[in-house]
C-alpha positions in Angstrom: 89.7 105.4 103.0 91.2 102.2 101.9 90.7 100.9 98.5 91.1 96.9 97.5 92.3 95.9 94.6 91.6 92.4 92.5 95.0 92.6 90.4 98.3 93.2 92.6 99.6 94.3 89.4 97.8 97.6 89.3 98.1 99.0 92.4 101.1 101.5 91.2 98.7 102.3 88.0 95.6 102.9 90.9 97.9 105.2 93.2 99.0 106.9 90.0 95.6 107.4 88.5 94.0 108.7 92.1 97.1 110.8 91.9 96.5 112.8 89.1 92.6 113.0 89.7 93.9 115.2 92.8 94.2 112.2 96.1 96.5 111.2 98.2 96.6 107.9 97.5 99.9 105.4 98.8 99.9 102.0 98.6 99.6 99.9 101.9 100.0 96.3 100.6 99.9 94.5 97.8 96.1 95.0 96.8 95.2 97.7 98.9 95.9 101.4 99.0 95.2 104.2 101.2 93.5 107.1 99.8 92.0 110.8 101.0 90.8 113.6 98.9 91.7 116.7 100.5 89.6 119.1 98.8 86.6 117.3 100.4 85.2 118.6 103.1 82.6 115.7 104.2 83.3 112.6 104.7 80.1 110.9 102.6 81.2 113.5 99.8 84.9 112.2 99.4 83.3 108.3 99.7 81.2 109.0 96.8 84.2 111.5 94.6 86.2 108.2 95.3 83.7 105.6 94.0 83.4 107.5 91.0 87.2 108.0 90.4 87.2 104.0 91.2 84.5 103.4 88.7 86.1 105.6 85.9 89.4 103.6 86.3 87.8 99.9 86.3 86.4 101.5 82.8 89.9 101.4 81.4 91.0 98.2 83.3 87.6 95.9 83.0 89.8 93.0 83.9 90.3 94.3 87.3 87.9 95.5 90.0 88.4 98.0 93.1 86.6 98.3 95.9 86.5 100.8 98.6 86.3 99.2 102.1 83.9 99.7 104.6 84.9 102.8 106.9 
């Protein structure tokens, strides 16, 4: 799943965050970054794990928004 970023800025603290909330998660540019949850098994159920995990992190950075792409 690819994840877009408003703030180039953040995309290390985004990969780190997804990181330790247990994703793979690697930048691919400089606002977007690649992310899978492994522990998912279906693919609406790791969609809405990461919209959460997005939503949690734009709590602690409300100057910045992510959004994950359309598959």
């Amino acid at each position: 799943m690819l994840v877009k970023l408003s703030d180039p800025a953040l995309v290390d603290d985004l990969v780190d965050f997804l990181s330790r909330s247990g994703c793979i998660a690697q930048a691919q540019d400089e606002t977007t970054v690649l992310v899978s949850i492994p522990r998912s098994l279906r693919e609406d159920a790791a969609q809405l794990e990461l919209d959460l995990y997005l939503r949690v992190w734009e709590a602690t950075h409300p100057e910045a928004r992510a959004s994950r792409l359309a598959s």
